[in-house]
PyMOL Python script that loads the backbone (N, CA, C, O; Angstrom):
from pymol import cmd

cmd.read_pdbstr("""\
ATOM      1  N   UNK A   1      -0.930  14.156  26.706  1.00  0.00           N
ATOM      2  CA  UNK A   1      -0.823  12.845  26.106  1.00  0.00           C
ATOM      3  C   UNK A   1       0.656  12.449  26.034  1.00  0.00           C
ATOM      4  O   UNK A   1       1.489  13.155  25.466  1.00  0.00           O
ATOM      5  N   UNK A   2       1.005  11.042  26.764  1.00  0.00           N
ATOM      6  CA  UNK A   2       2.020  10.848  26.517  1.00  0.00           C
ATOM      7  C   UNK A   2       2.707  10.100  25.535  1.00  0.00           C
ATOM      8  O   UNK A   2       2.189   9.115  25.009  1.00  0.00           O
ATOM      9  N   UNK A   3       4.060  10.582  25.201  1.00  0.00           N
ATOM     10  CA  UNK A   3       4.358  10.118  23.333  1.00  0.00           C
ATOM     11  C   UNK A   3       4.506   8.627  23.563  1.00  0.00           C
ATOM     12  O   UNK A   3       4.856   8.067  24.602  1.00  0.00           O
ATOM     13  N   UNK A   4       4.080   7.939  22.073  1.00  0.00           N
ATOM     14  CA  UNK A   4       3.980   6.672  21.936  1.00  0.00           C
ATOM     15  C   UNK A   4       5.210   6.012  21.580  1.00  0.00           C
ATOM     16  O   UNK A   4       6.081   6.577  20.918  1.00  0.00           O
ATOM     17  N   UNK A   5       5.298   4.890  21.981  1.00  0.00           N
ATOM     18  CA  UNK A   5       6.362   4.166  21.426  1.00  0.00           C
ATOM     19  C   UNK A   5       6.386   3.489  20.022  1.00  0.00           C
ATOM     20  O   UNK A   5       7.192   2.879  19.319  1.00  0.00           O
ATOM     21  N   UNK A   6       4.964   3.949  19.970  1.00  0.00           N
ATOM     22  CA  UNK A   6       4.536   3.138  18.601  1.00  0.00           C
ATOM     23  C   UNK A   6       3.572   3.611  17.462  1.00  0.00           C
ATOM     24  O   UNK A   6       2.634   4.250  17.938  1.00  0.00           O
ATOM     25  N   UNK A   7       3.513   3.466  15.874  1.00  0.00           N
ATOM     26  CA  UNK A   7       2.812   4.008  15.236  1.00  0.00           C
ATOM     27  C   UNK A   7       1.461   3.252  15.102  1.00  0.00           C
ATOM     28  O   UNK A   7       1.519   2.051  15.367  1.00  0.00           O
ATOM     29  N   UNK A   8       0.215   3.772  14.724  1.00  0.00           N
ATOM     30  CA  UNK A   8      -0.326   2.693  14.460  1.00  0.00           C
ATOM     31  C   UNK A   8      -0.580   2.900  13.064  1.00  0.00           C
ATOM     32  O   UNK A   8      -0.309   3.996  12.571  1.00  0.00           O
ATOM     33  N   UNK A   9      -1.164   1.798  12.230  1.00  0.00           N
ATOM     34  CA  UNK A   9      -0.892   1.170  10.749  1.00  0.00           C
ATOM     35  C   UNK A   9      -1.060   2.525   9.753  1.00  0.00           C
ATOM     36  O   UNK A   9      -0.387   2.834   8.770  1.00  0.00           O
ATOM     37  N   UNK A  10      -2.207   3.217  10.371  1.00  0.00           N
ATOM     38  CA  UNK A  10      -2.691   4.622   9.295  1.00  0.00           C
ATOM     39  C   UNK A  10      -1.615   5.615   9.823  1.00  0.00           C
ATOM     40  O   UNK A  10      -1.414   6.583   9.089  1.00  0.00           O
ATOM     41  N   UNK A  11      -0.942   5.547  10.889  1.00  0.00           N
ATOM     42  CA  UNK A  11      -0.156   6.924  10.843  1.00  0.00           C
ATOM     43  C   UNK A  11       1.134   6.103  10.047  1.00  0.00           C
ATOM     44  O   UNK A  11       1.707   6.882   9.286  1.00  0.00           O
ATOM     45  N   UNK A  12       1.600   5.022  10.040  1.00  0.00           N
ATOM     46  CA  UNK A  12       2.569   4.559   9.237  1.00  0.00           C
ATOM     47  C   UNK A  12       2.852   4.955   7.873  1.00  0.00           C
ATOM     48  O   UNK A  12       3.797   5.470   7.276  1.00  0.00           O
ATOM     49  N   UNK A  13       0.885   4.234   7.403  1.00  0.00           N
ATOM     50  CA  UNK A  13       0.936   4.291   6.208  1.00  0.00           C
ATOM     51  C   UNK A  13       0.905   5.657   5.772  1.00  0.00           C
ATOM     52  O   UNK A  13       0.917   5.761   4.545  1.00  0.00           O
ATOM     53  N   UNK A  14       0.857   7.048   6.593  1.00  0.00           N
ATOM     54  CA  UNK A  14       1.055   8.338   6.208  1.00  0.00           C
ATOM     55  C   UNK A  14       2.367   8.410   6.130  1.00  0.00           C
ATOM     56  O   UNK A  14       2.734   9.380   5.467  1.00  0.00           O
ATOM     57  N   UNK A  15       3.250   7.727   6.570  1.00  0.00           N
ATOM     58  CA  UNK A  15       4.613   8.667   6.903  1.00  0.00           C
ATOM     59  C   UNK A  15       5.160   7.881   5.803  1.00  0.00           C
ATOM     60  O   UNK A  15       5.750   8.648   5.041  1.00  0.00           O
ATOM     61  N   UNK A  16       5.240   6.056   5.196  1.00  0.00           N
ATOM     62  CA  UNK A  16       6.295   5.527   4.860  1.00  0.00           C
ATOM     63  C   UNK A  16       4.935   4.778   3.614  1.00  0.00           C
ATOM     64  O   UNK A  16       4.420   3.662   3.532  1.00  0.00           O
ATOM     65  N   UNK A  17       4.799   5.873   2.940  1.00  0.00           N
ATOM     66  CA  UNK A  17       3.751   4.762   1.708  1.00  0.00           C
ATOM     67  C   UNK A  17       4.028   4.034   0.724  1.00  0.00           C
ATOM     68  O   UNK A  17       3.407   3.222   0.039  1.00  0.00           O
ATOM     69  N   UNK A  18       5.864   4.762   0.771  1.00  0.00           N
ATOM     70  CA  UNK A  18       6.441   3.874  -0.679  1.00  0.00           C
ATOM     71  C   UNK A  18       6.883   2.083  -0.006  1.00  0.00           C
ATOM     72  O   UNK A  18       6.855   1.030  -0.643  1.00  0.00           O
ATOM     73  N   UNK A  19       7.193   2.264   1.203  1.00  0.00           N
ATOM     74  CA  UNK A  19       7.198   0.790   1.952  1.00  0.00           C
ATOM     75  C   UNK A  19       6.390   0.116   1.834  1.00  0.00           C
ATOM     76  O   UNK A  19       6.784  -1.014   1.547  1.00  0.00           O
ATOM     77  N   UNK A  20       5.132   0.235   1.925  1.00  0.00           N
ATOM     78  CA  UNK A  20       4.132  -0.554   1.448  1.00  0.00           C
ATOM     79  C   UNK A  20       3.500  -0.684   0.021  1.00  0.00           C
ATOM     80  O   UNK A  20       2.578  -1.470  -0.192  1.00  0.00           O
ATOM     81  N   UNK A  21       4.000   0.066  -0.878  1.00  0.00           N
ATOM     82  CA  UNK A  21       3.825   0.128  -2.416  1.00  0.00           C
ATOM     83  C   UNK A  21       4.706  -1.047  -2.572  1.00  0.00           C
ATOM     84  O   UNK A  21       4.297  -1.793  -3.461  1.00  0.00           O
ATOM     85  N   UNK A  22       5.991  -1.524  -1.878  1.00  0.00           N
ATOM     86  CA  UNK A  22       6.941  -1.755  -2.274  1.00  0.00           C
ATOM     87  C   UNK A  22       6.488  -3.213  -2.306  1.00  0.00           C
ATOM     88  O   UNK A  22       6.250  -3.949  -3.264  1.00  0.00           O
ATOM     89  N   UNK A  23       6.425  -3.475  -0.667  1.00  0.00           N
ATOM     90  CA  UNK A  23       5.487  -5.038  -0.385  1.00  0.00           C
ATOM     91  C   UNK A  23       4.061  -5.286  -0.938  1.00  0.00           C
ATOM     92  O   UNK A  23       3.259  -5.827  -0.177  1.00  0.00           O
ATOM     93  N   UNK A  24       3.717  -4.987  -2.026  1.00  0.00           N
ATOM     94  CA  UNK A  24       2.728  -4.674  -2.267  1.00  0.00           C
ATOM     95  C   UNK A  24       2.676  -5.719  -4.016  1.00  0.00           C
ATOM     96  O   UNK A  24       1.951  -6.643  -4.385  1.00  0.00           O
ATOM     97  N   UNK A  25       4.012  -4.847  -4.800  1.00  0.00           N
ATOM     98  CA  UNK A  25       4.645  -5.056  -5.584  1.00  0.00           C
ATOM     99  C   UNK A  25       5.122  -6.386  -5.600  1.00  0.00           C
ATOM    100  O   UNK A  25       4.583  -7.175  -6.376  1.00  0.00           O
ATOM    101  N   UNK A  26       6.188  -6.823  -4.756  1.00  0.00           N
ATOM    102  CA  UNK A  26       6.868  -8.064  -4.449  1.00  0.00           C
ATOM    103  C   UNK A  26       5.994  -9.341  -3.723  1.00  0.00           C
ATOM    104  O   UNK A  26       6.314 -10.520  -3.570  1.00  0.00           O
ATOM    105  N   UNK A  27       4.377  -8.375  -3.224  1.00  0.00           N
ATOM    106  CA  UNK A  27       3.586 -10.045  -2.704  1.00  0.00           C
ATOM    107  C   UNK A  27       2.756 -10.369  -4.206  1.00  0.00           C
ATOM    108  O   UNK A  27       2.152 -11.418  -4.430  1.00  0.00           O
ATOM    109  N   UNK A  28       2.876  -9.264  -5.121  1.00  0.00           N
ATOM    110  CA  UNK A  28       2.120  -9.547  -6.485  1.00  0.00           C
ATOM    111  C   UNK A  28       2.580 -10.012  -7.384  1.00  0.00           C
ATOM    112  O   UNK A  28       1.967 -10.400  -8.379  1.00  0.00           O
ATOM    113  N   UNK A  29       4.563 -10.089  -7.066  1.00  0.00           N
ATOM    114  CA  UNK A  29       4.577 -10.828  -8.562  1.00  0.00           C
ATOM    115  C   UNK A  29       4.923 -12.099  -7.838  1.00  0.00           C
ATOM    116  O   UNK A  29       4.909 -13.017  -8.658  1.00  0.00           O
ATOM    117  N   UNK A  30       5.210 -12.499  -6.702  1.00  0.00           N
ATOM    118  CA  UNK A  30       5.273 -13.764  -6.159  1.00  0.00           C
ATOM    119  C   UNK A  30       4.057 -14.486  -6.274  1.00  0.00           C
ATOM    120  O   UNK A  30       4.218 -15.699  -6.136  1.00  0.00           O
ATOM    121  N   UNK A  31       2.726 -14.068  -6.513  1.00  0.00           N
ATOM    122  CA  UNK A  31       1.422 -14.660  -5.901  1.00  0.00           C
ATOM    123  C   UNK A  31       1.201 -16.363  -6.140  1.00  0.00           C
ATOM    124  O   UNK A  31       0.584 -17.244  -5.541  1.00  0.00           O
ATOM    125  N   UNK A  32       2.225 -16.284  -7.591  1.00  0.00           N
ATOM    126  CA  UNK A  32       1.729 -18.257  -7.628  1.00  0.00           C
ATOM    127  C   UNK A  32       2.890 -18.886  -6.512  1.00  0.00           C
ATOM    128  O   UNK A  32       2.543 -19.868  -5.855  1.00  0.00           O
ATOM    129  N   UNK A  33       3.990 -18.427  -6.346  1.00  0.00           N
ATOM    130  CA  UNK A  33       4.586 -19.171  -5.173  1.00  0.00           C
ATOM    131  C   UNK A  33       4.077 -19.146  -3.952  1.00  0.00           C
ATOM    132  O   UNK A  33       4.380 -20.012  -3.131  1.00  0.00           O
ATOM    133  N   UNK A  34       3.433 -18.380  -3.740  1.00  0.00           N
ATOM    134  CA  UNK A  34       2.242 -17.708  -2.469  1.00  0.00           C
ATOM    135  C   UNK A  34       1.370 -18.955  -2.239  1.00  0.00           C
ATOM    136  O   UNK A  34       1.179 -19.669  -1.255  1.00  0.00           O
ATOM    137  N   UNK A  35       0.817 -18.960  -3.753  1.00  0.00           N
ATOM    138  CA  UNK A  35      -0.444 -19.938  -3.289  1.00  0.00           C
ATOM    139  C   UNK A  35       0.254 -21.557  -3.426  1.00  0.00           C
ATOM    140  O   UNK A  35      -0.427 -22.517  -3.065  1.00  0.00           O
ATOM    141  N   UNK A  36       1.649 -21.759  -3.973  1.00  0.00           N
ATOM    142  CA  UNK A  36       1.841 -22.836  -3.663  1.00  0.00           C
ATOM    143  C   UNK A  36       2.169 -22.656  -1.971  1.00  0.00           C
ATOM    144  O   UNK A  36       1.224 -23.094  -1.314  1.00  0.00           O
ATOM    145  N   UNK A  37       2.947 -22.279  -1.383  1.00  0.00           N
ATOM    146  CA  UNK A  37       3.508 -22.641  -0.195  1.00  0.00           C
ATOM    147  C   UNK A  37       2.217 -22.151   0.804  1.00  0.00           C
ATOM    148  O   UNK A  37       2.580 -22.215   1.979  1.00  0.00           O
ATOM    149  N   UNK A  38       0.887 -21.706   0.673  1.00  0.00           N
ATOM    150  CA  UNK A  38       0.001 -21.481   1.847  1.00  0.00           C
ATOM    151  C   UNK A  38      -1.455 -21.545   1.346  1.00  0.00           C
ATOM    152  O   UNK A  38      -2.303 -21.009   2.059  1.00  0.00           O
ATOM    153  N   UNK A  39      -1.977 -22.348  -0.201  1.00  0.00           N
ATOM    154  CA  UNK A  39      -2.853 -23.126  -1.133  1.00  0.00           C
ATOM    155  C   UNK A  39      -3.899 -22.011  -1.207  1.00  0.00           C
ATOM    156  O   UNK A  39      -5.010 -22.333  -1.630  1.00  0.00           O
ATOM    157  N   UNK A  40      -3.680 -20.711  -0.840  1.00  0.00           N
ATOM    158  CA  UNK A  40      -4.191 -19.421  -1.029  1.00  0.00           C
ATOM    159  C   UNK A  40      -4.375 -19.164  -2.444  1.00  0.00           C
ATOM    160  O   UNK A  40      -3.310 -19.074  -3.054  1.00  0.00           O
ATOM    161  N   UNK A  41      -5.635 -18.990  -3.277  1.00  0.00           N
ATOM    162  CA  UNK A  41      -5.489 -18.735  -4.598  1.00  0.00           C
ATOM    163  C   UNK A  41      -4.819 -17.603  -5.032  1.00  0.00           C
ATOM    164  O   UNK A  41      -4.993 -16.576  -4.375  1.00  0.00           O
ATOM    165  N   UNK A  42      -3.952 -17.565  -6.180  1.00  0.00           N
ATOM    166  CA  UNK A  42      -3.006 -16.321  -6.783  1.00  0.00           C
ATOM    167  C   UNK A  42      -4.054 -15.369  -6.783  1.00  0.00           C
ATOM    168  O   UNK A  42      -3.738 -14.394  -6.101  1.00  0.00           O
ATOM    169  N   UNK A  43      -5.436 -15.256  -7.401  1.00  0.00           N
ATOM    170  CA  UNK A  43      -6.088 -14.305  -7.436  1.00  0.00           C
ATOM    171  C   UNK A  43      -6.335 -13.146  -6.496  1.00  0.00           C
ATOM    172  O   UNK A  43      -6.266 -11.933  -6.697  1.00  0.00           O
ATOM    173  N   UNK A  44      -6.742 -14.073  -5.059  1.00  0.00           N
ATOM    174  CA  UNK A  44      -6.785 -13.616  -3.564  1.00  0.00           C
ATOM    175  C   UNK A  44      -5.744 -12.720  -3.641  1.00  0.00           C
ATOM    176  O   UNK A  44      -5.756 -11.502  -3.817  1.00  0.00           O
ATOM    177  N   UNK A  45      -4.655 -13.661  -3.452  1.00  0.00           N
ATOM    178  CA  UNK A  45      -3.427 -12.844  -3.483  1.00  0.00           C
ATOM    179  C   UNK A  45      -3.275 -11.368  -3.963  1.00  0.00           C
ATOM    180  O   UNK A  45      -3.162 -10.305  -3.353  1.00  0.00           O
ATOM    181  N   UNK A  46      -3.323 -11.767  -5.551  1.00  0.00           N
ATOM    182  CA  UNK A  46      -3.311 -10.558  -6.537  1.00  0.00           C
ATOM    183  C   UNK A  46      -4.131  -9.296  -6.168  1.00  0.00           C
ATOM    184  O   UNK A  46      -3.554  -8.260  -6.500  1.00  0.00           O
ATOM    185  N   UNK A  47      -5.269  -9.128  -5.596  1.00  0.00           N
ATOM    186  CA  UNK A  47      -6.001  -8.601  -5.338  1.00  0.00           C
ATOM    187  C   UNK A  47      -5.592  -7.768  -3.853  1.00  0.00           C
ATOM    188  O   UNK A  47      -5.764  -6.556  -3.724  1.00  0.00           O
ATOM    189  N   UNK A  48      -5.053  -8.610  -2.834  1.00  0.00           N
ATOM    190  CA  UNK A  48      -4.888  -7.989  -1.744  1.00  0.00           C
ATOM    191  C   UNK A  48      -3.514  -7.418  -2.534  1.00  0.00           C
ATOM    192  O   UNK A  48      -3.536  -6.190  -2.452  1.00  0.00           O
ATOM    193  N   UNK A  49      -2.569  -7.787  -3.121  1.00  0.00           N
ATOM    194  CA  UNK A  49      -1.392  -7.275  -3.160  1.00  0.00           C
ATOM    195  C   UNK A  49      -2.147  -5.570  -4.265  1.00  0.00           C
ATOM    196  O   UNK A  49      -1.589  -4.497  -4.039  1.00  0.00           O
ATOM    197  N   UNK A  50      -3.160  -5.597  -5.163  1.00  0.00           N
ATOM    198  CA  UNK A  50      -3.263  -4.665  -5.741  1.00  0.00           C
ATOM    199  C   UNK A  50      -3.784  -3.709  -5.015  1.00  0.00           C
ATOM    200  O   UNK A  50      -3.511  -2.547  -5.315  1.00  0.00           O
ATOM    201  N   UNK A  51      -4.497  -3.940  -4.096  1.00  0.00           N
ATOM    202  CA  UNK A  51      -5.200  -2.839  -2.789  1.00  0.00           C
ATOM    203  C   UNK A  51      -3.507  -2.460  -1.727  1.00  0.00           C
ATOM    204  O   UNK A  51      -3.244  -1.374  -1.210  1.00  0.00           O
ATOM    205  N   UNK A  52      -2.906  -3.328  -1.693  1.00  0.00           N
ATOM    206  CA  UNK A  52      -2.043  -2.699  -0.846  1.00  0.00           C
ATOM    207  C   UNK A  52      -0.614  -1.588  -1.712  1.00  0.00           C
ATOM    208  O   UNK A  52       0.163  -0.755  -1.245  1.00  0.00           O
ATOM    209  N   UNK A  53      -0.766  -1.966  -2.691  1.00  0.00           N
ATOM    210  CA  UNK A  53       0.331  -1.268  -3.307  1.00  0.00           C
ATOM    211  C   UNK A  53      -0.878   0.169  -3.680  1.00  0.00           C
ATOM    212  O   UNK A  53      -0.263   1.159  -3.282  1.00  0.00           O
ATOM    213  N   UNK A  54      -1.805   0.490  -4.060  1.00  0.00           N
ATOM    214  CA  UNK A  54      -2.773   1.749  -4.516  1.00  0.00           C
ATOM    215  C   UNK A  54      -2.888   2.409  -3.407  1.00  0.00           C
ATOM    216  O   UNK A  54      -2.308   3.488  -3.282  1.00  0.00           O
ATOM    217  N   UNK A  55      -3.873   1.733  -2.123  1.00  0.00           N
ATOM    218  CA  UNK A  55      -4.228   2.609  -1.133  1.00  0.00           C
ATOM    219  C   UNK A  55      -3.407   3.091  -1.010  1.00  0.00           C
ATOM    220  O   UNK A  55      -3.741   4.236  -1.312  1.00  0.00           O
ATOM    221  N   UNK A  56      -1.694   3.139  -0.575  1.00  0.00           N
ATOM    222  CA  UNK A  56      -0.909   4.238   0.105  1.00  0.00           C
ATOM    223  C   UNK A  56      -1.043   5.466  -0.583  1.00  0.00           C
ATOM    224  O   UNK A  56      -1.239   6.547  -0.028  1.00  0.00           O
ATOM    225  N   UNK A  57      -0.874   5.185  -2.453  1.00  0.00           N
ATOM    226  CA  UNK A  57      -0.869   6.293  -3.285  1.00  0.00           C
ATOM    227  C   UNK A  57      -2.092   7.114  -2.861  1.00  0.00           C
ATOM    228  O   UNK A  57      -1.936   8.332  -2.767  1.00  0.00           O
ATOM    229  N   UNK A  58      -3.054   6.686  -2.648  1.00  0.00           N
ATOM    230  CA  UNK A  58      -4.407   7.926  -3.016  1.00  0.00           C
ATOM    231  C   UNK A  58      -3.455   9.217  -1.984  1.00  0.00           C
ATOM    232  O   UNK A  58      -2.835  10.023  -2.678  1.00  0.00           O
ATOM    233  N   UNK A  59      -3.369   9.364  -0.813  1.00  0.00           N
ATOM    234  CA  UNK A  59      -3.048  10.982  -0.542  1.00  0.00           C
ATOM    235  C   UNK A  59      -2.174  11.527  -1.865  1.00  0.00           C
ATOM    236  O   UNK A  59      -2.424  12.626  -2.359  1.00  0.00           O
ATOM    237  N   UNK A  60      -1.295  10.793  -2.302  1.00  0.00           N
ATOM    238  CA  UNK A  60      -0.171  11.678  -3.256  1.00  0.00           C
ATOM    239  C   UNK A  60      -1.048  11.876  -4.616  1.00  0.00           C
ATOM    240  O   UNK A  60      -0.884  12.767  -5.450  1.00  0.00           O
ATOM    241  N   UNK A  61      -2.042  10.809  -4.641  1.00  0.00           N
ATOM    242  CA  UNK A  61      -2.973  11.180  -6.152  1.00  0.00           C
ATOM    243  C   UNK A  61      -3.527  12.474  -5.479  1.00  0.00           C
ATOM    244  O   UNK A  61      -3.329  13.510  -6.114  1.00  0.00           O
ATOM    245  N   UNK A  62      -4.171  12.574  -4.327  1.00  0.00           N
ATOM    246  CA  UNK A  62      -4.928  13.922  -3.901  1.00  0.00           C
ATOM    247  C   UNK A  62      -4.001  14.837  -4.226  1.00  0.00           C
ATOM    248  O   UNK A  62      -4.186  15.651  -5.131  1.00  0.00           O
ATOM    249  N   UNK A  63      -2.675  14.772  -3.352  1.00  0.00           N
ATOM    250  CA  UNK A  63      -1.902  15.680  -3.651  1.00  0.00           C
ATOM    251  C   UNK A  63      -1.576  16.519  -4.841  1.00  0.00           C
ATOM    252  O   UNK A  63      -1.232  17.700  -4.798  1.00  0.00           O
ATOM    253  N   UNK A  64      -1.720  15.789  -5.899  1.00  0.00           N
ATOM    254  CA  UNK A  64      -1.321  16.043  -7.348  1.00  0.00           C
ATOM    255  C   UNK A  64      -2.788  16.801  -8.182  1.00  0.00           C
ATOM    256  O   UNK A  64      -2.910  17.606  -9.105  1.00  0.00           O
ATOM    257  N   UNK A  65      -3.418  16.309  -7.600  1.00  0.00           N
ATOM    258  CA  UNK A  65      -4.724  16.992  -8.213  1.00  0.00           C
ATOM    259  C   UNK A  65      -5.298  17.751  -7.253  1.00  0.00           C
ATOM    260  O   UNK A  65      -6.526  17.665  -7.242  1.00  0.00           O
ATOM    261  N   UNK A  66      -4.781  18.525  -6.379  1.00  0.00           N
ATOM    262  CA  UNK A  66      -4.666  19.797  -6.044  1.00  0.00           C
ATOM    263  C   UNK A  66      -3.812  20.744  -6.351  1.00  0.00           C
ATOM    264  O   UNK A  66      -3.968  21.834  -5.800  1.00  0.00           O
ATOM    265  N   UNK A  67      -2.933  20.601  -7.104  1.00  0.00           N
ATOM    266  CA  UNK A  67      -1.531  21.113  -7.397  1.00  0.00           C
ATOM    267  C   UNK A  67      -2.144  21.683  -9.069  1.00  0.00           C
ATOM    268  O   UNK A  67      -2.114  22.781  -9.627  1.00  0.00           O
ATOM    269  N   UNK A  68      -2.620  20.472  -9.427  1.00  0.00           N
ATOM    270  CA  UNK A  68      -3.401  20.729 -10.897  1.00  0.00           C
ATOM    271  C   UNK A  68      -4.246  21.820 -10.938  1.00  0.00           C
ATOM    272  O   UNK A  68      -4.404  22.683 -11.801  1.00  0.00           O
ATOM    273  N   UNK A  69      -4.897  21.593  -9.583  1.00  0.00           N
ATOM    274  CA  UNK A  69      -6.041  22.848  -9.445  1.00  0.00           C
ATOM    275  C   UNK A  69      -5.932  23.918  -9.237  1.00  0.00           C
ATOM    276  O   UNK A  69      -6.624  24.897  -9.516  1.00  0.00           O
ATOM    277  N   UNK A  70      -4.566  23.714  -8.453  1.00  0.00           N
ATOM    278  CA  UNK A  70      -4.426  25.693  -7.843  1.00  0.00           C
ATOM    279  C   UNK A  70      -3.557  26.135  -9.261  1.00  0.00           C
ATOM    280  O   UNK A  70      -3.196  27.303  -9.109  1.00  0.00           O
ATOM    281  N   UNK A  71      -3.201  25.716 -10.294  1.00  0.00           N
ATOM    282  CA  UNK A  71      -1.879  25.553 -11.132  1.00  0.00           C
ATOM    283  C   UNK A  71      -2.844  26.306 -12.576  1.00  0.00           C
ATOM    284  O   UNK A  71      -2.304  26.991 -13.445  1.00  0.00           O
ATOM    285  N   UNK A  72      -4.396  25.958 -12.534  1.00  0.00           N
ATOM    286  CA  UNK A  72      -5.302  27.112 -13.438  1.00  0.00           C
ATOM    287  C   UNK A  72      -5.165  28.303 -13.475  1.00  0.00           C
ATOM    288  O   UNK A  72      -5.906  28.988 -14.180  1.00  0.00           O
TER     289      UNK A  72
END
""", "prot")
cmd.dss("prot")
cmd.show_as("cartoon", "prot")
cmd.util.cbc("prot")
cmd.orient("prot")
């Protein structure tokens, strides 16, 4: 297999999760300027911005509650 020039979104979101916690953060507290400049409701918004800032965390939540477990 020859190496890629490119990641795709799930190997990203493995390598760089605080990047997307980050934009995640900053599309959530913007959301009413959001829905003024593209008439997108803040809620919508709020919602995709709260799924995108969590999903990256779940491996590091796994992570941590395996650590808990072997740590009995």
């Amino acid at each position: 297999m020859a190496n890629k020039l490119y990641l795709t979104f799930v190997e990203q979101l493995k390598q760089n999760p605080l990047i997307f916690t980050m934009v995640g953060l900053i599309i959530g507290s913007e959301s009413k300027e959001i829905e003024g400049f593209t008439g997108i409701p803040f809620q919508a918004v709020g919602i995709f911005a709260f799924i995108l800032t969590i999903v990256p965390l779940v491996p590091l939540f796994r992570k941590v509650l395996l650590w808990l477990k072997k740590r009995k």
